[in-house]
N, C-alpha and C positions, 0 to 999 in steps of 0.2 A: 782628402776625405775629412769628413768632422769628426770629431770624436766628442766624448763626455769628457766638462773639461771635470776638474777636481772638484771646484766649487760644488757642481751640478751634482756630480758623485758623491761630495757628504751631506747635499739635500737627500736625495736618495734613501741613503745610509740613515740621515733621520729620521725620515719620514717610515720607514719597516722601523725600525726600533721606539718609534712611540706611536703609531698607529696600527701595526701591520701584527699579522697572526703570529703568535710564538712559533709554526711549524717556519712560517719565511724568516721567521729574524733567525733561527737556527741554522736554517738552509743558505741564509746569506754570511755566516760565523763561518758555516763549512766551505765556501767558495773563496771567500774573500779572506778569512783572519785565524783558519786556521782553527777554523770549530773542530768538533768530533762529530762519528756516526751517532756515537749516545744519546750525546745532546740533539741532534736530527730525530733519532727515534725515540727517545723520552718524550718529544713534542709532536709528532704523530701519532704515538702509542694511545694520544688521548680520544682520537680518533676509529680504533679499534676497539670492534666487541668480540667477548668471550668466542660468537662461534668462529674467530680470525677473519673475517670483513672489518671493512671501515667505511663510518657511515658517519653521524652526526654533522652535517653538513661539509665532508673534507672538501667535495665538491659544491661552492659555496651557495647554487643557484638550487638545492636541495634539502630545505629544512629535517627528514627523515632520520631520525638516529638510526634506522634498519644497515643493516649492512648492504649494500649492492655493487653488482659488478662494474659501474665506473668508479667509484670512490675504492674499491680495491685497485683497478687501474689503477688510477692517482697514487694509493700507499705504495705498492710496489714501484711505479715510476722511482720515486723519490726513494724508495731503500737500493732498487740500481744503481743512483746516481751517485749514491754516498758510497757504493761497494760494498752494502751487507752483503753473505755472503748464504748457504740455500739451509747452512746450520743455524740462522740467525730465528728468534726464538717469532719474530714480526711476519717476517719471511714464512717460516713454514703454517703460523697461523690461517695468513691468507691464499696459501696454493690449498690449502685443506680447505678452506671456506671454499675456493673454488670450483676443487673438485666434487664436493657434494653439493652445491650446486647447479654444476653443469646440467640440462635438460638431457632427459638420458635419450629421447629418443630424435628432438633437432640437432644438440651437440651445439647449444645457443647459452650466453646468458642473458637473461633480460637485463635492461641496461639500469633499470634504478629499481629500487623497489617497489611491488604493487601498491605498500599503503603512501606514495610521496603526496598521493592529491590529498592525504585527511593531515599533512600539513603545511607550512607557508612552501612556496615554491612559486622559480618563475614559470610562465604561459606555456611555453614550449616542452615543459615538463609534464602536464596535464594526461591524464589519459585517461580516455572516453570510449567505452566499447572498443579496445583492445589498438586504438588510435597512436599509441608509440610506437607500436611493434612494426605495422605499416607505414610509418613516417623513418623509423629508422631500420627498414632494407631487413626484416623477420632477425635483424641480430647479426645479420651473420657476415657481417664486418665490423662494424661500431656496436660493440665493445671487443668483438673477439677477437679481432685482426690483432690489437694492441696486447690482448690478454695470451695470447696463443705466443708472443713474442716472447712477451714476460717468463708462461713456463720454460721457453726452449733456454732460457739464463738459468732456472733454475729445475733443468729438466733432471736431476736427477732425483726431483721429491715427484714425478709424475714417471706414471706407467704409459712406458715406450709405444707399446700399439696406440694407446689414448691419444699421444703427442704427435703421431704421425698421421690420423687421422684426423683430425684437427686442424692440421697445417693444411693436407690436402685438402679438404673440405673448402679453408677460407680462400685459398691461392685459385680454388674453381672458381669460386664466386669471385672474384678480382678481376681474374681473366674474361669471365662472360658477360660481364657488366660493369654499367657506367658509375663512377662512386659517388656519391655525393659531399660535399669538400669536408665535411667531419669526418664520415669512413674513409676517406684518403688520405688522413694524417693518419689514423689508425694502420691503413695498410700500410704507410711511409716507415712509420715506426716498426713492425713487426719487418718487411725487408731490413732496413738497418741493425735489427739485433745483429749482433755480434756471435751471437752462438746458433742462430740460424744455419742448419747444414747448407752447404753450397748446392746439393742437389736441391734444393728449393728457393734459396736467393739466387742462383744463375737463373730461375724458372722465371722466378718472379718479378726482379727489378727492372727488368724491360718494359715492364706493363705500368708497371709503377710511376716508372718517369715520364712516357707517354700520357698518362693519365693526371700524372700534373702540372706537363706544360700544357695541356689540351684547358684545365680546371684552373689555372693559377690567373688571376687578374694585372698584367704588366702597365696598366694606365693609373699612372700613383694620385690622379683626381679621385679614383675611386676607392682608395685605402682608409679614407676618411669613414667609410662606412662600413658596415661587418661584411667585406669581402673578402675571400681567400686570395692570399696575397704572397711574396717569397717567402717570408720568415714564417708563415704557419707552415711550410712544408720542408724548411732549406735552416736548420736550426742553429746548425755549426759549418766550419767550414769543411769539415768531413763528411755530412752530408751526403744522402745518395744523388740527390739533384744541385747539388753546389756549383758543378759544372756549367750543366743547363742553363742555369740561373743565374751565372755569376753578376753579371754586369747588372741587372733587374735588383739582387739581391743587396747591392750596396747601395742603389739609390731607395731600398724600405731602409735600408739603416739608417740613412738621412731622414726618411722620415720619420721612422721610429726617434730620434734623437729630437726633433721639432715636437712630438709629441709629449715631451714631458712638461705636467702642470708644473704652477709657480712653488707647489707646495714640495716639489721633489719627487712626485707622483707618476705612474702609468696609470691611465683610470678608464673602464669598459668602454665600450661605443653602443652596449646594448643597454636596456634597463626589464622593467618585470611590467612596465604598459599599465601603473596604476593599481596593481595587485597587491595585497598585504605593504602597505607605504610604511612601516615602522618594519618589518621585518627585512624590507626590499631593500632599506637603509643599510640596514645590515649586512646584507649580500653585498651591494655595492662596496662599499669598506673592506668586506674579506678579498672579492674581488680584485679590489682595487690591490691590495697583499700579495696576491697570486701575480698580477701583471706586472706589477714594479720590480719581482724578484725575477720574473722570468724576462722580463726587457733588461734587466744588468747582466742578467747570464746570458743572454745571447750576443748583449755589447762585449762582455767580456771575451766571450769566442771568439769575434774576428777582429781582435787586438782594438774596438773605437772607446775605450777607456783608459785617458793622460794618466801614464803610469802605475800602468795595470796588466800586466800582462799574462797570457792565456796560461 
């Protein structure tokens, strides 16, 4: 198998430390050298507004400082990951931003904010006569399959009936319907919570895996392009579909490793299609932050990094 040799690894390591967002060069201290949660949330925190969302582009293809329910996704991701813990001051901001959010009578959250069209953003963020809500399945997996995970980690800042109707809600819609390969990492990741009760991951993870081998692209000609592939569904080798996947899931790690630029880089396969080009620059670049951290923690996971071990 190949791995990153070292060389490649301190391009890497370069390239976040003089190009890449302060939240990944933090996020890459804490994986690699032994950072702190502090410094993780000191450089998110910049990210968060008062009413506890986070917005200002955390999600980088969203110009909006608004708060909304992916970019809280994303903050809490990343406070999981460090092990804040449901006292942490980040933490209880954005379950409170979420719950007064929630739609009281879908039990949805809209997935960015209504004002993202009045600023730079890419195409597929657009909405037109109510055009995202329809393109992304009324909500009611992408964002909340992912969000619904999040509170069951920190369900003791969420009221019990709330959380159990919630869960049952998105695990109906999973079961009765085809996901489309974004809602499918969302449902991937709420099965794999760890504090998900067993009366709902036994429910659920069946459907789950069927629905991502049925969804996952095994012909690695076509990786080259934004298609759902192992490593968007298969992240570590803990994994609910690691199994499934296994032998598929080390030839994307080959190719994940062919795909680093000269610069030390992981860099998008999409772009914004000629929309705001100074601003679009931008996204690309933060972008490019987000991939290159997240292609070393995933090399890191299943040991393809010379002396680096998980």
């Amino acid at each position: 198998m190949r791995s990153l040799s070292a060389k490649a690894f301190g391009r890497a390591k370069d390239y976040l430390m003089t190009g890449g967002r302060p939240l990944e060069q933090a996020r890459f201290k804490y994986l690699f050298e032994d950072g702190s949660l502090d410094e993780v949330a000191a450089a998110l925190a910049t990210y968060q507004n008062p009413d506890g969302g986070y917005g200002h582009a955390l999600e980088p293809d969203a110009f909006t400082p608004t708060s909304g329910a992916l970019a809280t996704s994303i903050g809490l991701r990343v406070l999981r990951e460090t092990g804040a813990t449901a006292d942490h001051p980040q933490v209880r901001g954005a379950v409170g931003y979420l719950l007064t959010t929630l739609d009281p009578e879908e039990k949805v959250w809209r997935i960015i904010p209504a004002d993202a069209n009045d600023y730079p953003h890419a195409p597929w963020w657009t909405d037109e006569n109510g055009s995202l809500r329809q393109g992304f399945g009324a909500y009611e997996v992408n964002p909340r399959a992912e969000l619904v995970g999040q509170l069951h980690t920190y369900a003791t800042l969420v009221p019990a009936d709330l959380l159990d109707d919630l869960t049952e809600r998105t695990i109906a819609v999973i079961e009765a319907e085809e996901q489309e390969e974004h809602a499918l990492i969302c449902a991937v990741r709420l099965a794999e919570t760890k504090e998900l009760p067993a009366r709902y991951r036994d429910h659920l993870a069946p459907r789950v895996r069927d629905l991502v081998l049925q969804t996952t692209s095994l012909d690695p000609a076509t990786w080259s392009e934004y298609r759902p592939q192992p490593l968007w569904y298969v992240s570590t080798p803990d994994s609910l579909c690691a199994a499934d996947l296994a032998e598929a899931t080390q030839t994307n790690l080959d190719f994940l490793l062919a795909r680093q630029a000269e610069d030390g880089s992981w860099k998008p396969t999409f772009n914004w299609g000629g929309m705001y080009p100074e601003d679009a620059a931008t996204s690309e670049r933060d972008s490019t932050s987000v991939l290159t951290y997240s292609a070393l923690a995933q090399l890191r996971s299943f040991g393809r990094i010379e002396s680096v071990s998980a």
